[in-house]
Every structure is written in structure tokens, then in C-alpha cells.
C-alpha positions as CSV (number, residue, x, y, z in Angstrom):
1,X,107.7,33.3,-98.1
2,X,110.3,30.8,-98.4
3,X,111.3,30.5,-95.0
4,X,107.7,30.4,-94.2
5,X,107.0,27.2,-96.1
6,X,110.9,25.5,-94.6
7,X,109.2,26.4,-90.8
8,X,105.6,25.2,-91.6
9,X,108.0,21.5,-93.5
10,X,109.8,21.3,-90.3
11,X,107.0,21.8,-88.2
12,X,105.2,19.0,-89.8
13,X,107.6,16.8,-89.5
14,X,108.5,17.4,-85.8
15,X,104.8,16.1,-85.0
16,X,105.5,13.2,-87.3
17,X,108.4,12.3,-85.2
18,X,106.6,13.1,-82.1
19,X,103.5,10.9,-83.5
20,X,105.7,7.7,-84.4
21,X,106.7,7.6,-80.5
22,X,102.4,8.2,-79.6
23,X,101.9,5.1,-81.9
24,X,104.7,2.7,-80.2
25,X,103.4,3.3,-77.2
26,X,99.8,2.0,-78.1
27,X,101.0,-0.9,-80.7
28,X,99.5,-4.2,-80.1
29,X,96.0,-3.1,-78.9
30,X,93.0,-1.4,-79.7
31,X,91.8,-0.7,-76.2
32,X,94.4,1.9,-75.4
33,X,94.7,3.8,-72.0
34,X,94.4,7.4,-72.6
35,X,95.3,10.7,-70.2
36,X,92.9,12.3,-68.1
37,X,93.4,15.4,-69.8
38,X,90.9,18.0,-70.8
39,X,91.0,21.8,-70.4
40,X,92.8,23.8,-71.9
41,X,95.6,23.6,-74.0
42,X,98.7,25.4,-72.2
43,X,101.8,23.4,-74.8
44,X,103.5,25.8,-76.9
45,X,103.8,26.4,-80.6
46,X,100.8,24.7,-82.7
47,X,99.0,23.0,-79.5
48,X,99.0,26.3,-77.7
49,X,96.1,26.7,-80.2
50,X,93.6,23.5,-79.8
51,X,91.0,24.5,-77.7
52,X,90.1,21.4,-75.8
53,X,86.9,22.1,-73.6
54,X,85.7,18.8,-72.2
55,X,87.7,16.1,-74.3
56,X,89.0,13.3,-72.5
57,X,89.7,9.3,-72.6
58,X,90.3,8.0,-75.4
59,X,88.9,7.7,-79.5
60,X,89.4,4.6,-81.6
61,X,89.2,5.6,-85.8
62,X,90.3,4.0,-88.5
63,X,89.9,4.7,-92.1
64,X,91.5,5.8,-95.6
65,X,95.3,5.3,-95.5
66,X,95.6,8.2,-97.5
67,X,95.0,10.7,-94.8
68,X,97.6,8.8,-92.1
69,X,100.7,10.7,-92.8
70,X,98.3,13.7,-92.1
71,X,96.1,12.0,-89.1
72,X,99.7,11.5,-87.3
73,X,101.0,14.9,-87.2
74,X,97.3,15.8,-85.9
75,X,97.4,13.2,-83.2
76,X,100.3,14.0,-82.0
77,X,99.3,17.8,-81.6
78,X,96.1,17.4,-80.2
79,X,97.2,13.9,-77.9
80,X,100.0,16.9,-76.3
81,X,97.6,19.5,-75.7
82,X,94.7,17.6,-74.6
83,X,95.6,14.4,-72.8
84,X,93.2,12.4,-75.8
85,X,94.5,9.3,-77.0
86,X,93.6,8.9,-80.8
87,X,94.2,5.0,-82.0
88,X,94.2,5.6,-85.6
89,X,93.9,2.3,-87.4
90,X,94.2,3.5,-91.1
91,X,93.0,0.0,-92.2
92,X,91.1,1.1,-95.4
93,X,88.7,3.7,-96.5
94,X,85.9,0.2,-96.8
95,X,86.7,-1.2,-93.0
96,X,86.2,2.7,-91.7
97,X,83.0,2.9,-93.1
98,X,82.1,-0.5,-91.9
99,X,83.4,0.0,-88.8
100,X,81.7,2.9,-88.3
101,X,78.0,1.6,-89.4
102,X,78.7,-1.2,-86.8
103,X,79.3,1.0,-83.9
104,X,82.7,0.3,-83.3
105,X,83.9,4.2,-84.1
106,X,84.0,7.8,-82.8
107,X,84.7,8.5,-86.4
108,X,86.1,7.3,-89.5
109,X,88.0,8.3,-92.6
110,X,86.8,8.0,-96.2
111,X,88.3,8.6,-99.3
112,X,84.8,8.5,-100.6
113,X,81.6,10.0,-99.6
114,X,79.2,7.5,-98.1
115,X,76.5,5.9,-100.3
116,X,72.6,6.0,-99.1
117,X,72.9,2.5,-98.7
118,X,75.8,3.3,-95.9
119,X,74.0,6.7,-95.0
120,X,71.1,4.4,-94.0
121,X,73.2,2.0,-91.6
122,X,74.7,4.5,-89.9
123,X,71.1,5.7,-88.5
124,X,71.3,2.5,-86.7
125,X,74.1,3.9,-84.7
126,X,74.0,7.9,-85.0
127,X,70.3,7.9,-82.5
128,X,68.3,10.8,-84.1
129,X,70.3,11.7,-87.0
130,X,72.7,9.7,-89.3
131,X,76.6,9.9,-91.3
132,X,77.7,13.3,-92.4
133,X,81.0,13.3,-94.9
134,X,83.4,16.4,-93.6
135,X,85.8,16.8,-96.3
136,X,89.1,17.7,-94.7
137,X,92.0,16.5,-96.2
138,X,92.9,16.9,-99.9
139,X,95.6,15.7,-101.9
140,X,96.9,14.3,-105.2
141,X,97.1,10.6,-106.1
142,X,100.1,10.2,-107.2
143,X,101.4,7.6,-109.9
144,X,104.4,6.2,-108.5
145,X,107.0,4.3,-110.6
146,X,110.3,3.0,-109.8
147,X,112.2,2.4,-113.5
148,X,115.8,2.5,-113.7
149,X,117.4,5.1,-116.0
150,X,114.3,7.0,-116.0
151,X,113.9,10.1,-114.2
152,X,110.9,11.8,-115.8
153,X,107.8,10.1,-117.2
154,X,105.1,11.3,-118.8
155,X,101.4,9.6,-118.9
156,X,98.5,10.0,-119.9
157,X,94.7,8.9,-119.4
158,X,94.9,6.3,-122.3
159,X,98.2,4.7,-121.3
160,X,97.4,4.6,-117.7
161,X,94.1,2.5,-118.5
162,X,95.6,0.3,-120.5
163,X,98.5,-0.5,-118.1
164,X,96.6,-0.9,-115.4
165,X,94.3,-3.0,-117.6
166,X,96.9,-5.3,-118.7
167,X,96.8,-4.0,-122.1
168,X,100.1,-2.3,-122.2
169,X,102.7,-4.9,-120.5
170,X,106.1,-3.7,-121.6
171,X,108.1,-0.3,-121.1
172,X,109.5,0.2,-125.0
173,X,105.7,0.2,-125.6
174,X,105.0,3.0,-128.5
175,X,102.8,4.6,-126.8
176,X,104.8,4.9,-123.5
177,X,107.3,6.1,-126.2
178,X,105.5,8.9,-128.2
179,X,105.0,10.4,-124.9
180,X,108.5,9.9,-123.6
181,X,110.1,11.0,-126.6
182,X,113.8,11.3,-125.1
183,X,113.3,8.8,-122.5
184,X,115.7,5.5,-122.9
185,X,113.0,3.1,-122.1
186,X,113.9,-0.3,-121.6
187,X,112.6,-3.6,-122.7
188,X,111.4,-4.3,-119.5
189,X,108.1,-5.8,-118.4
190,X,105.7,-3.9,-116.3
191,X,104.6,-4.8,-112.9
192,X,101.7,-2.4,-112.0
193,X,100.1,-2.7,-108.7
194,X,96.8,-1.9,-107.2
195,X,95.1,-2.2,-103.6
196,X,94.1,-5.5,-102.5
197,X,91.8,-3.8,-100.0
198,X,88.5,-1.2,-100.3
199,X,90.2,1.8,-100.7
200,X,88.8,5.4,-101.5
201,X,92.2,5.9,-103.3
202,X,91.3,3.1,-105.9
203,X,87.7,4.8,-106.0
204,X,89.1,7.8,-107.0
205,X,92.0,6.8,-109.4
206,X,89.3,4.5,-111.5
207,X,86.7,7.2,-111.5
208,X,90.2,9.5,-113.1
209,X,90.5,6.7,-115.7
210,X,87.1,6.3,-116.5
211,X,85.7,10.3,-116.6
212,X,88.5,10.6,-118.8
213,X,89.1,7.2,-120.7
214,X,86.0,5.8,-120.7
215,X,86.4,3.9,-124.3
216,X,89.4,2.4,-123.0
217,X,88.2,1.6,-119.3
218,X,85.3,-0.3,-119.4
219,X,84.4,-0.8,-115.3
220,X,82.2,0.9,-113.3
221,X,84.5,1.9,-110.5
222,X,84.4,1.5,-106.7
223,X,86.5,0.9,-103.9
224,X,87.5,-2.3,-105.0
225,X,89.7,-2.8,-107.7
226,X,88.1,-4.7,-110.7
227,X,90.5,-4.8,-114.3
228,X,92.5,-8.0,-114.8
229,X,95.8,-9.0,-114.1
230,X,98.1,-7.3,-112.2
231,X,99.4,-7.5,-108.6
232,X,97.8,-6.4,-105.3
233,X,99.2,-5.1,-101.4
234,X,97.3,-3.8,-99.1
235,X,96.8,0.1,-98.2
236,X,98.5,2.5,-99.4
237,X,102.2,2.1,-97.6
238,X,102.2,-1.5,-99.1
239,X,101.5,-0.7,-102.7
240,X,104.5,2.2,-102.5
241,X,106.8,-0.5,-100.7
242,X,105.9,-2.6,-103.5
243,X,106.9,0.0,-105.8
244,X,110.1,1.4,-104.3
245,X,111.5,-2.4,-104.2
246,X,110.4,-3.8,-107.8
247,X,112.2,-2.3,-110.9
248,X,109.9,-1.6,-113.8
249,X,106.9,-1.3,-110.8
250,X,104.0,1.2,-111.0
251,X,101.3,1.9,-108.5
252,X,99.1,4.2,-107.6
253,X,98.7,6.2,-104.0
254,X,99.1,9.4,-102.5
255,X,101.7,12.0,-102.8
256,X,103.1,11.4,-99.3
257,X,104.5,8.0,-100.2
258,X,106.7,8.6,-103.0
259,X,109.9,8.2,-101.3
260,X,113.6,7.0,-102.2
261,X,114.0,4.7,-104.9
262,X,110.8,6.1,-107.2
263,X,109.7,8.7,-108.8
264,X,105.7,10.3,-109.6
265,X,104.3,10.2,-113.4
266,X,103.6,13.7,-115.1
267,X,100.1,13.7,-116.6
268,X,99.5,15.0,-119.9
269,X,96.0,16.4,-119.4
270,X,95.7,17.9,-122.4
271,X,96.6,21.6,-121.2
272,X,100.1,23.7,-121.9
273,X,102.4,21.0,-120.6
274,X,102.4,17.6,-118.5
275,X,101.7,18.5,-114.6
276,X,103.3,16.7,-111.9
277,X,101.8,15.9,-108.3
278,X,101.8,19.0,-106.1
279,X,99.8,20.2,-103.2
280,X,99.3,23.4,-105.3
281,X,98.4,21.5,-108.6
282,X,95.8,19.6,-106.6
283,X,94.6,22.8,-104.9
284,X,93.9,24.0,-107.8
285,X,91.5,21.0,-109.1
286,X,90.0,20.7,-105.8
287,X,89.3,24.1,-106.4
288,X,86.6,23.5,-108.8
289,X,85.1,21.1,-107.2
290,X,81.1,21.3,-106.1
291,X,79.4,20.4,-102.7
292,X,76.4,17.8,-103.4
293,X,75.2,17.0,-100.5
294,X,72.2,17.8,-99.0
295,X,71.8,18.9,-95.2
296,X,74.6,18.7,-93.0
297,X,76.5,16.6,-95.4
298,X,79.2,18.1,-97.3
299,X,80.0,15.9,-99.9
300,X,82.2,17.5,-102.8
301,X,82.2,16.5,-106.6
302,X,85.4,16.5,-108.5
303,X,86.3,17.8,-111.9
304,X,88.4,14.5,-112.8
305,X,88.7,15.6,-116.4
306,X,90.0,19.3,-115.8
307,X,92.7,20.8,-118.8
308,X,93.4,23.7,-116.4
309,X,96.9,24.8,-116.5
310,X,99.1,23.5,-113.5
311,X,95.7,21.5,-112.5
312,X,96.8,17.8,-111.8
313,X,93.7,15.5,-112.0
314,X,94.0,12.8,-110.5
315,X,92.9,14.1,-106.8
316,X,91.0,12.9,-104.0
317,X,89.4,14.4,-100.9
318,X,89.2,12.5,-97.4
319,X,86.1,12.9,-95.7
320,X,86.0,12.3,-91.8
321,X,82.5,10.9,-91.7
322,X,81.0,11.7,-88.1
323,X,77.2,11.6,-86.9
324,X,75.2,14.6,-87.6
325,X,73.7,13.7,-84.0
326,X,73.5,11.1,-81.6
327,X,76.9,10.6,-81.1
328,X,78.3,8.8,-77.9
329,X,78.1,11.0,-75.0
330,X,81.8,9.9,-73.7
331,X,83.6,10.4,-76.7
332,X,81.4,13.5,-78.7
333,X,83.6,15.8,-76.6
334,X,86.7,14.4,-78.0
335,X,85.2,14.2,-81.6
336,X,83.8,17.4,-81.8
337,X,87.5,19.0,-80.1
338,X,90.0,16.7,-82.7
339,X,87.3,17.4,-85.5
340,X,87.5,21.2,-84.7
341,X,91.6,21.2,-84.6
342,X,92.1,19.7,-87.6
343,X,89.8,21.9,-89.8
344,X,91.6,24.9,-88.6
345,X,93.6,27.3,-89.5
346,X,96.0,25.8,-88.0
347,X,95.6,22.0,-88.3
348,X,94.9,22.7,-92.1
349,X,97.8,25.0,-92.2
350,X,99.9,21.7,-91.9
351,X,98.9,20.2,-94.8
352,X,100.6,21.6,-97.8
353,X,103.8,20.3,-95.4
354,X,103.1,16.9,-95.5
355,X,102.5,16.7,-99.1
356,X,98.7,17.0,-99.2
357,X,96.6,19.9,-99.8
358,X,94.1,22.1,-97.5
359,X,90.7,22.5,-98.3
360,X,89.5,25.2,-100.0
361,X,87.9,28.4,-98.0
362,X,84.3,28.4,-98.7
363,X,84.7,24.4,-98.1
364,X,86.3,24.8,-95.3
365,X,84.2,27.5,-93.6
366,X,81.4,25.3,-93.9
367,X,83.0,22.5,-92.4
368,X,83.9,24.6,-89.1
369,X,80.0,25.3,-88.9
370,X,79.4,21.8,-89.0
371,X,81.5,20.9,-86.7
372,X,80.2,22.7,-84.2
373,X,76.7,21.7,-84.7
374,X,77.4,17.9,-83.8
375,X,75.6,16.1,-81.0
């Protein structure tokens, strides 16, 4: 089983590599030439797999930053067996859903599930039918911090509000220190750092805080960040390079970005012991989570406030947001061919990888189905 999850890791992040060179090549424009591909798939290892059918030309997306690290090893997959060109933007969970109410998309990427205000614009541009959430990528959000001499840090719901709320402003605070009992915490001020954009991932973190915290955070959540105080960067990648360059910095975004020079909070949920971000911790709140929408729509609500053992909470799901019907004739091939790799067996297969988690089965299954059904 070990060598099994080291093949799957390097796997990943060979198409990583591989998708860094598709993305050079198409910097500086949105209207980027694609292949004339279509077909078949006849590449070897994962590609071998995509079944293409009539994709071709290009697809312009954009979307939550929290699914890019995943939407990059996709691309460069698919773009290899298929001769598609996929210009992912990544520009925000807020401009994907605009974009894609405007007509300007083949799809988009939400860290949240539309609202019926946005369910109802996108019936101007889905002809016959409307915005369906597909709930395809997974992952825990993690709390990154970057604080010299400190290698493991426990939080909680309580601390985390108030930090974030400007209520807790220095390191040696007591309450940082009742639950960092052997921690040397310095007398350091903290700099904690939210989105500056829309963002699904600041959706998701407040509605964590305020399921579980709700005496101590007070707002009504969203995509865009309302406490006071604190510092703001845009997506995800500039929080975390906020983060790893700031001592005494915290911030908030997924898994994927921790990277040299921080390190991820444990939570103290409440259960046997603090849980740290994992694909399998957040499998295993995702797990419990429901489907709520009605029709084709397959939007999921989360258990924020789990206690489960080895459950981390703080977890969001990416929703590729697609029409039902009425999609463009030139690029519903594509769509429907990209949409199909990445929610199977294979495309979700790379996931756990690149630091994020697969959907559950039953979601899953229904997801294929859906796919499948688009016009």
C-alpha cells in the first residue's frame, strides 16, 4: 500500500510539472490557440484513460483557487490526451461565478454552492435550463502559521475567532497558551491574514467559526471577509506567500499551500486529541456530509462542527458549476469530456496526491450520472 500511495505522489506531481510548461505557453492571454485534437486518447499511463469523443478547441474557466493545484495536474492529462486547451484562470471562487452568469465561461469553479439569486442569472445564459453545482474536489482548509521556535500548534474554535477578529493580538496570549501547554511562545504580535477577494475558502472557514463559535463570531459569513482589522492578499497562493514570508503570520487556505517556512494548526475539536490537516481527516468529515439540492444540482451540506475522531473540520468542497442544459454547442463537447475525466476513477484517484481529498462514493456516482446528462 505504501508504494502505492509514493507512485500515485509522483504521478501527481509529474502532471504538475507537465502543467506548469501548458500554462507558460498560454500566459499573457485569454484567447488561447488550442489543438485540433479530439478522438481518442492513445498517451500512455493516466491519459491512456480519458475518453475524449468529440472535444476540441479550446475552454476558458476560472474559479476557486483552491482547486488550482488540482485543476493543473487535470489539465495537463486531459490537454495530452485530447488536444483541448484548458485556460484556467483561478481568479476567485466570486469572479467564477460572475463570469459564468455573464457568459464568459464553459464552466467555473466554486468553493460554494450557487445561491438562487445566481441560480437565476445563470438561466440567462444556460438556454432551457440553468447552473448545476458538481461537487468534485474536496479538501481541508488548512490554518497556516509561520512562528519561529514553534513547531506544533494547537487551536481551537474560540482562539481562531478571536484572532481573526482582532481580539487576540499577541502569541504569549493565555489562551494560545493553555492550549500550547509546552510550546515557548513568544511575545510576538500577530499578523493574521485573510482574502482580499470573494473566495469560497473564506465562505467556508467563517461558516467553521461561526457553526462552531457563534458567541464569539458575530458575522453572517460569505465570500467576502467581514471582521475588523487584519491584513488581506489576494487568492489563496498570496495569503500562503504572505504567510511563509512574515514571522508571527497566520492565514487561512488550503492544504496544498503549506509549503517551506510554515507549518498547519492542529484543531482541538473537542474529540480524543487535536487533528491536523489531512486528506484522510477531511475524507472523513466530507463523509458526513448531505446532498441538498434539488434536481440536477448536487449541492452538499457540511458537518462544520463534527467531534468525530481523526475528523478535521474545517473542510470545503469545490463545486464545478456547469449548465444543466443549453450549454454552447462548440465547447459542451469539451465540458462534458474534461468534466467526465476529472470525476473518475482515475482523475479523482489523483487527489489524495496533491494534498486534497476525493469525493465520497455515493457523491461521486451521482456526479458521473450528471455529467453525462448535460446538454
Amino acid at each position: 500500500m505504501k508504494l502505492q500511495r509514493m507512485n500515485r505522489r509522483a504521478i501527481a506531481l509529474g502532471a504538475i510539472a507537465a502543467s506548469s510548461a501548458l500554462v507558460l505557453t498560454a500566459c499573457g492571454s485569454d484567447d488561447t490557440s488550442g489543438g485540433d485534437g479530439g478522438g481518442s486518447a492513445s498517451s500512455t499511463g493516466a491519459a491512456s484513460s480519458i475518453k475524449c469523443d468529440d472535444a476540441k478547441g479550446q475552454l476558458l474557466s476560472d474559479g476557486s483557487s483552491a482547486q488550482k493545484n488540482a485543476i493543473d495536474a487535470w489539465v495537463a492529462q486531459f490537454s495530452k490526451a485530447c488536444g483541448v486547451q484548458i485556460n484556467y484562470k483561478a481568479g476567485g471562487s466570486g469572479a467564477g461565478v460572475t463570469s459564468f452568469t455573464q457568459g464568459q465561461l464553459a464552466f467555473a469553479g466554486s468553493d460554494s454552492a450557487l445561491k438562487p439569486e445566481e441560480v437565476t442569472a445563470s438561466k440567462k445564459v444556460c438556454s432551457g435550463g440553468q447552473g448545476i453545482d458538481l461537487p468534485m474536489v474536496g479538501g481541508p482548509i488548512a490554518v497556516g502559521y509561520n512562528l519561529s521556535g514553534v513547531d506544533n500548534l494547537v487551536l481551537d474554535a474560540p482562539t481562531l475567532a478571536k484572532i481573526f477578529d482582532s481580539k487576540i493580538t499577541n502569541w504569549n496570549d493565555e489562551a494560545i497558551k493553555k492550549l500550547n501547554p509546552d510550546a515557548k511562545l513568544p511575545d510576538l504580535k500577530i499578523q493574521a491574514f485573510h482574502r482580499s477577494d470573494e473566495s469560497g475558502t473564506t465562505d467556508n472557514f467563517t461558516k467553521y467559526l461561526k457553526a462552531t463559535d457563534p458567541t464569539d463570531w458575530k458575522y453572517s459569513g460569505g465570500k467576502a471577509w467581514q471582521a475588523k482589522g487584519g491584513q488581506s492578499a489576494a487568492q489563496s497562493s498570496g495569503v500562503a506567500a504572505q504567510v511563509k514570508q512574515t514571522n508571527g503570520a497566520i492565514g487561512y487556505f488550503e492544504l496544498s499551500y503549506v509549503a517551506d517556512g510554515m507549518k498547519a494548526v492542529s484543531i482541538n475539536t473537542g474529540a480524543s486529541a487535536p487533528v491536523a490537516p489531512s486528506s484522510d481527516a477531511a475524507s472523513k468529515a466530507i463523509a458526513d456530509a448531505k446532498i441538498v439540492g434539488t434536481g440536477k444540482d448536487l449541492s452538499l451540506e457540511l458537518n462544520y462542527a463534527t467531534k468525530a475522531d481523526g475528523a478535521y473540520p474545517i473542510t470545503l468542497v469545490t463545486y464545478e458549476i456547469a449548465c444543466d442544459k443549453g450549454n454552447k454547442a462548440d465547447t459542451l463537447p469539451a465540458t462534458k469530456a474534461f468534466l467526465r475525466y476529472i470525476a473518475s476513477e482515475d482523475g479523482q484517484g489523483m487527489l489524495s496526491g496533491l494534498k486534497y481529498a476525493p469525493m465520497p462514493a455515493d457523491i461521486i456516482a451521482k456526479v458521473r450520472t450528471t455529467i453525462e446528462g448535460l446538454s
